[in-house]
N, C-alpha and C positions, 0 to 999 in steps of 0.2 A: 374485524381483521386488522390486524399491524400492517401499516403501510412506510415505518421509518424502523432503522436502528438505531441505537448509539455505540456512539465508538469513540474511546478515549486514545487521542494523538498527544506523544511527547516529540517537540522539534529537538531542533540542533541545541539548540542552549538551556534544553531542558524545562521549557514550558510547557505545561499538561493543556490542552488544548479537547473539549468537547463536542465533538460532533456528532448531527444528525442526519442519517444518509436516508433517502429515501429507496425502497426495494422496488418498488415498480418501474423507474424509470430507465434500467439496462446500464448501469453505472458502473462503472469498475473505483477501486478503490482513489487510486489514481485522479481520478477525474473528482469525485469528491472530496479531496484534498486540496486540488486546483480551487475547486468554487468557495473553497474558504479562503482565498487567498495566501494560503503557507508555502513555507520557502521550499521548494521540489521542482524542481526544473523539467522534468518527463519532456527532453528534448525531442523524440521521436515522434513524443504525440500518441502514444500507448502502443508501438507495434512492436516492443520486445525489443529495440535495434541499439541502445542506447545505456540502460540502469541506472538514467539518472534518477528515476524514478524510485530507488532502494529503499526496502523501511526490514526492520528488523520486527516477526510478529512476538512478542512479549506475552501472550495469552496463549491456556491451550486448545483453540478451537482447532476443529480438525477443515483443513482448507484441501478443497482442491489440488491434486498433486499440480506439479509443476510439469511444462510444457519442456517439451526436447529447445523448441529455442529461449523458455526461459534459463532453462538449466545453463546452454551453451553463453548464454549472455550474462551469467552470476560468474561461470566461471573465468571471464575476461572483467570482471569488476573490480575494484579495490575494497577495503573495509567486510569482504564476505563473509558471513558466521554462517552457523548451521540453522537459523531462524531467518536469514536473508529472503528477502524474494522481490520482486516488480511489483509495486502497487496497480501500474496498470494493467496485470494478469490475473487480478483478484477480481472478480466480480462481486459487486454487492446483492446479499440475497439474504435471508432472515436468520440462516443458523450465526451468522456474525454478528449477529447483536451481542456489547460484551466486549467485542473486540479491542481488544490492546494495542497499537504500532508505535514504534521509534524510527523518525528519518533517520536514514544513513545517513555520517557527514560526507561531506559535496568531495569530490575527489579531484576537482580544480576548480 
């Protein structure tokens, strides 16, 4: 049994960056972006309160709808597209394997 994905991240300046997330360990996207050390600020600490946490998904997996406070907290963001979401409201789990993301640029 698969115990990692991959998932291909592009930053702010456009460097492709490959990561391996493990599925077992309750991770949200967010959080596995952190432990690579890439530039994402997720000032709130994943509770939805903040978006600094923004990536744009580039891939078409079918993700989990979005949360009434993500939604409310995309719509008070800068840089919004209709692929926006909170890294820290993704969970990592096996149908993302594949998965594409672009940080949003930092809005200060």
């Amino acid at each position: 049994m698969k115990t990692d994905i991959n998932i291909t991240l592009i930053d702010r300046i456009g460097k492709t960056h490959q990561l391996i997330a493990p599925i077992d360990m309750g991770l949200n996207l967010m959080e596995v972006i952190k432990l690579y050390e890439l530039p994402i600020k997720a000032t709130c600490g994943g509770m939805a309160l903040c978006a600094t946490c923004q990536i744009y998904v580039e891939s078409a997996h079918n993700l989990a709808l979005k949360t009434e406070d993500e939604e409310a907290m995309l719509d008070e963001a800068y840089f919004v597209e209709a692929n926006s979401r909170l890294s820290c409201q993704i969970q990592v789990n096996a149908q993302l394997d594949g998965l594409k993301i672009r940080i949003a640029p930092e809005c200060f």
